[in-house]
MARSE-870240 format. One record per atom (N, C-alpha, C): residue number from 1; x, y, z. Coordinates in nm, 3 decimals, always signed. Layout:
% MARSE-870240
MIDO|nr|px|py|pz
MIDO|NUM|X|Y|Z
...
END
This chain:
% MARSE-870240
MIDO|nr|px|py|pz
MIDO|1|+0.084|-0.117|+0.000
MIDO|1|+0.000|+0.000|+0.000
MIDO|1|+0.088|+0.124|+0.000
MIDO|2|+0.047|+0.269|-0.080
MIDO|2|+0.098|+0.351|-0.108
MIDO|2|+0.022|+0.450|-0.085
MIDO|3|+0.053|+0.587|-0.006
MIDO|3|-0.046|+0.649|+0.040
MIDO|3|-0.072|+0.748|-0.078
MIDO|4|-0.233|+0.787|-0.093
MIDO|4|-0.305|+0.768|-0.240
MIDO|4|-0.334|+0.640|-0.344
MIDO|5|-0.273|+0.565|-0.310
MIDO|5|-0.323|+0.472|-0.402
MIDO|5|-0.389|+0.398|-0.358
MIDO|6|-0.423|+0.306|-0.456
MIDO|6|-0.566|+0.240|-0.462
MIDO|6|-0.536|+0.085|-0.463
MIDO|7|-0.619|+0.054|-0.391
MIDO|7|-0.628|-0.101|-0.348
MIDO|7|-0.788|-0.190|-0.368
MIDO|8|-0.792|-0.225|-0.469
MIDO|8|-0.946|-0.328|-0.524
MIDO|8|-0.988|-0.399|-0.398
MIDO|9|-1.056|-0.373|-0.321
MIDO|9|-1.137|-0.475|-0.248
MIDO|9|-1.218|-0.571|-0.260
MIDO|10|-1.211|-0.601|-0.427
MIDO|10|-1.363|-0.664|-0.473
MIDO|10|-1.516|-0.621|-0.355
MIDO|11|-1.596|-0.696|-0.424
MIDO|11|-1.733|-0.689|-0.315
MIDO|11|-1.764|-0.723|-0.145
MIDO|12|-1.762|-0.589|-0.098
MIDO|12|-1.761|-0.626|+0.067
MIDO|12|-1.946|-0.681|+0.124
MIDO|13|-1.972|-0.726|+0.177
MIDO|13|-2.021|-0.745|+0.226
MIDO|13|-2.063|-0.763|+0.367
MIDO|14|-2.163|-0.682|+0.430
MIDO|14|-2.159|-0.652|+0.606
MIDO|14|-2.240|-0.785|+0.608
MIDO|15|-2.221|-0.883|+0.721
MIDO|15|-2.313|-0.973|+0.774
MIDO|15|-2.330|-0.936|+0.917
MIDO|16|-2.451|-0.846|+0.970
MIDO|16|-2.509|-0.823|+1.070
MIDO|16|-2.480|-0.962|+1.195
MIDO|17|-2.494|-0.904|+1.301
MIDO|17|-2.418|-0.991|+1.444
MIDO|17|-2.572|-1.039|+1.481
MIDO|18|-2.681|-1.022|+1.444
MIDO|18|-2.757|-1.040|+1.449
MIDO|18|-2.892|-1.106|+1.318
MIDO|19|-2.983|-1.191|+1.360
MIDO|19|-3.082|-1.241|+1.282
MIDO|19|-3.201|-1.135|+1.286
MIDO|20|-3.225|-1.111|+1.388
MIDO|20|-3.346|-0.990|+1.386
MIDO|20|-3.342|-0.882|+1.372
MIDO|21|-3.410|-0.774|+1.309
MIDO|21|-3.358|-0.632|+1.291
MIDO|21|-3.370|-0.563|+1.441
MIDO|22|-3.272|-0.453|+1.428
MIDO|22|-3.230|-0.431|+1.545
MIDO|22|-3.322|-0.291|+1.577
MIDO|23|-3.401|-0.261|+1.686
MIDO|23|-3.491|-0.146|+1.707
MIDO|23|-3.381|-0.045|+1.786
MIDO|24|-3.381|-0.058|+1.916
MIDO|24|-3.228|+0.031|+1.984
MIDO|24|-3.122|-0.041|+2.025
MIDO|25|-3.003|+0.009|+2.065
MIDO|25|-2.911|-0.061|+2.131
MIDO|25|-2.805|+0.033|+2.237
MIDO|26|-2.828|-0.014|+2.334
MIDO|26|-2.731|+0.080|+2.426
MIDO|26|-2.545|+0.025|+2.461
MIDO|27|-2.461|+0.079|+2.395
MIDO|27|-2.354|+0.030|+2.391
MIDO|27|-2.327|-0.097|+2.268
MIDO|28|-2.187|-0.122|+2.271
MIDO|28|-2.124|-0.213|+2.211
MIDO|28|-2.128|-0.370|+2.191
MIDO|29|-2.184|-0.403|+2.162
MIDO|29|-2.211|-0.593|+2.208
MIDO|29|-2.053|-0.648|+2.156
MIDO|30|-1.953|-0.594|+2.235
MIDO|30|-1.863|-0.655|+2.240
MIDO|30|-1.811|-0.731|+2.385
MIDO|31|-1.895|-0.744|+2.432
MIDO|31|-1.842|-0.815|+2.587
MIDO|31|-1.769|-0.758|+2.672
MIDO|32|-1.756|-0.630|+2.685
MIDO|32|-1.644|-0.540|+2.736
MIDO|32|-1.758|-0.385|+2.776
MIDO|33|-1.764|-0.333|+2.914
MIDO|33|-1.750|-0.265|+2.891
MIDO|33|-1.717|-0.086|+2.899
MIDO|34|-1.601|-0.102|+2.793
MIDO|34|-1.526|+0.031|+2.772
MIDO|34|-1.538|+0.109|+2.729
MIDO|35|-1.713|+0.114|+2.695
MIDO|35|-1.799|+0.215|+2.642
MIDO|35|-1.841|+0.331|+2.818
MIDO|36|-1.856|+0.230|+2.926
MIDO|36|-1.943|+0.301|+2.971
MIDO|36|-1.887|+0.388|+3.081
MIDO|37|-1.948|+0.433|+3.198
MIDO|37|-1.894|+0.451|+3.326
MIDO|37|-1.892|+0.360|+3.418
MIDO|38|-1.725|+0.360|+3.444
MIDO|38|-1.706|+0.286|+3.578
MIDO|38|-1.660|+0.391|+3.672
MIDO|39|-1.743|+0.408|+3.762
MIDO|39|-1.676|+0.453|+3.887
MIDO|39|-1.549|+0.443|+3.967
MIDO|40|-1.494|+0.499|+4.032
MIDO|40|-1.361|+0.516|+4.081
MIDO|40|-1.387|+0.410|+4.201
MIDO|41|-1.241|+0.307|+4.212
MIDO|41|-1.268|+0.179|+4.305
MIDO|41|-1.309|+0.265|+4.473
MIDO|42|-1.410|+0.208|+4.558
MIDO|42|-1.384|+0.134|+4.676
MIDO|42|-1.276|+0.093|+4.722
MIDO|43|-1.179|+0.161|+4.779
MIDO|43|-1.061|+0.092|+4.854
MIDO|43|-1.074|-0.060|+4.906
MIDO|44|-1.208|-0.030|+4.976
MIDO|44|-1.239|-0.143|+5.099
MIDO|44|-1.251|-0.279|+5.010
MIDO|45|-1.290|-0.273|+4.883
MIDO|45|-1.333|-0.382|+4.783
MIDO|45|-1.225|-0.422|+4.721
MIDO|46|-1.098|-0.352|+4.663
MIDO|46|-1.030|-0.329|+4.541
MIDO|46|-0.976|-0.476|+4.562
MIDO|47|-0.968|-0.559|+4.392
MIDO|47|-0.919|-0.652|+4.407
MIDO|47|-0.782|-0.634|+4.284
MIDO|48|-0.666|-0.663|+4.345
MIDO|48|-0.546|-0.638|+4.259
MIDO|48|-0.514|-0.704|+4.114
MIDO|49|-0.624|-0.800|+4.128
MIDO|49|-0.587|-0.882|+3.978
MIDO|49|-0.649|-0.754|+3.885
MIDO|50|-0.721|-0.689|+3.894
MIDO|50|-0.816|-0.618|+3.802
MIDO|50|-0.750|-0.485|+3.793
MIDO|51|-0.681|-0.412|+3.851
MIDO|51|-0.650|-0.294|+3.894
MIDO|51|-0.662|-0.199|+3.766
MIDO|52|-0.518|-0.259|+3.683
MIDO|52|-0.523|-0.234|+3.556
MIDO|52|-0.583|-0.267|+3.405
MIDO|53|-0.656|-0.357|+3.473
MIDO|53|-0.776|-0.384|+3.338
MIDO|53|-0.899|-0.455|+3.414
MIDO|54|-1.000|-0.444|+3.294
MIDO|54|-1.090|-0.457|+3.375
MIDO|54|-1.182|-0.426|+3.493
MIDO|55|-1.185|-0.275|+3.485
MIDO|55|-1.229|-0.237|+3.632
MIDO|55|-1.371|-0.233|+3.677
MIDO|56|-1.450|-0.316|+3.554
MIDO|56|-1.590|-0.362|+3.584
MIDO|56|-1.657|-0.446|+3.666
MIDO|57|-1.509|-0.548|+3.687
MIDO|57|-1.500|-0.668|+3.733
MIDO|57|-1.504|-0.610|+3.857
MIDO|58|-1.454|-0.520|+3.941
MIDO|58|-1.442|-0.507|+4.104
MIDO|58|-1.584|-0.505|+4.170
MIDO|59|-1.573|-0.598|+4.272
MIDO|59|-1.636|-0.606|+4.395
MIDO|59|-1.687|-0.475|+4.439
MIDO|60|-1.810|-0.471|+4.453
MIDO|60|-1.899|-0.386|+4.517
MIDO|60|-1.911|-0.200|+4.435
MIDO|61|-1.905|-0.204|+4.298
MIDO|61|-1.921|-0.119|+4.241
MIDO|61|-2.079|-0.089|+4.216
MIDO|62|-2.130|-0.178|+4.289
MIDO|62|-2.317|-0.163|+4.236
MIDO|62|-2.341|-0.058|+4.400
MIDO|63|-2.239|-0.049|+4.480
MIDO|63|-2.299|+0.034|+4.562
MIDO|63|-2.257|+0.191|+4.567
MIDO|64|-2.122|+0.242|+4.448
MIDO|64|-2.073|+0.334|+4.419
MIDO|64|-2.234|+0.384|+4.356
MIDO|65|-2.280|+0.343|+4.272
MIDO|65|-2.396|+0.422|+4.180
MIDO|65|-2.571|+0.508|+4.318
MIDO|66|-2.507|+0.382|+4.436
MIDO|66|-2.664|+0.445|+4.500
MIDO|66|-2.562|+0.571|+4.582
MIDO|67|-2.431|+0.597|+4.608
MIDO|67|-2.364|+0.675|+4.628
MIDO|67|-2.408|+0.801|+4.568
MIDO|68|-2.380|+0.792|+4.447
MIDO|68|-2.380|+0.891|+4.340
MIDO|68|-2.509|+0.947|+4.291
MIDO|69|-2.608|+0.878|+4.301
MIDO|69|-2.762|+0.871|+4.281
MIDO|69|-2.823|+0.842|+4.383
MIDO|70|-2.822|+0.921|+4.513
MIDO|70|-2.913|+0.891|+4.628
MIDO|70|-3.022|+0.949|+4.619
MIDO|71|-3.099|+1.015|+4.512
MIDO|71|-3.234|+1.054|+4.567
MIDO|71|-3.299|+1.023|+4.471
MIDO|72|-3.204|+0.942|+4.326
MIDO|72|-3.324|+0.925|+4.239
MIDO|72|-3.282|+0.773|+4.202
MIDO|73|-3.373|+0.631|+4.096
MIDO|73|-3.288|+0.577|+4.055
MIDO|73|-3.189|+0.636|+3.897
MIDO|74|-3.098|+0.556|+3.908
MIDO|74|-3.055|+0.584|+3.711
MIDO|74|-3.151|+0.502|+3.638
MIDO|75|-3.212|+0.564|+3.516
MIDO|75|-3.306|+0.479|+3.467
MIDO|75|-3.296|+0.566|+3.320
MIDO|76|-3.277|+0.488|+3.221
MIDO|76|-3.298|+0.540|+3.104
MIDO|76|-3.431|+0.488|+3.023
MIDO|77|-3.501|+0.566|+2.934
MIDO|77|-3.597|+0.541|+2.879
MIDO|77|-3.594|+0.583|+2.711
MIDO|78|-3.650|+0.494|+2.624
MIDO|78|-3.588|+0.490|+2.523
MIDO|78|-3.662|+0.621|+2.414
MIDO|79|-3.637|+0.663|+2.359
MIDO|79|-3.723|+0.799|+2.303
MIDO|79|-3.680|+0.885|+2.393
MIDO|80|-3.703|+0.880|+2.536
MIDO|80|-3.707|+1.065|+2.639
MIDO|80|-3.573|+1.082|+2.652
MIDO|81|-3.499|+1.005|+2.752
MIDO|81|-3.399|+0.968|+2.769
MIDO|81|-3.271|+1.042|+2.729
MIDO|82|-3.181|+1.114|+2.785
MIDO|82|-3.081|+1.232|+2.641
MIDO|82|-2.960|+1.205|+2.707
MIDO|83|-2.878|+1.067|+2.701
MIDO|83|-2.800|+1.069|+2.840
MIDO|83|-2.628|+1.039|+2.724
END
């Protein structure tokens, strides 16, 4: 490859990850995720295998969010929703 030039791809074709058509989707359906917010660890929880990757995986991050959201829940709704 040569920058400007041209490279034939013949015919691409997308094959959807899916059989049914898709109405919404929130995030990546890649099994990961590094789309969203993770909150900053819990000392009291932190587990060292994860530190540097993976920080979805830590122990007791479902109680960082009622932290952060104490008077309402998080709740998205699809149409109103502007998040």
């Amino acid at each position: 490859m040569n920058p400007g030039g041209y490279v034939d791809l013949g015919t691409l074709v997308h094959e959807s990850p899916r059989d049914a058509p898709t109405l919404w989707e929130i995030g990546v359906p890649d099994r990961s995720a590094a789309e969203f917010f993770i909150p900053n660890l819990d000392s009291r929880y932190v587990n060292p295998l994860y530190i540097n990757q993976d920080r979805f995986r830590q122990y007791g991050l479902w109680d960082k969010y009622g932290l952060m959201y104490p008077y309402q829940y998080l709740a998205y709704t699809v149409g109103v929703s502007d998040y």
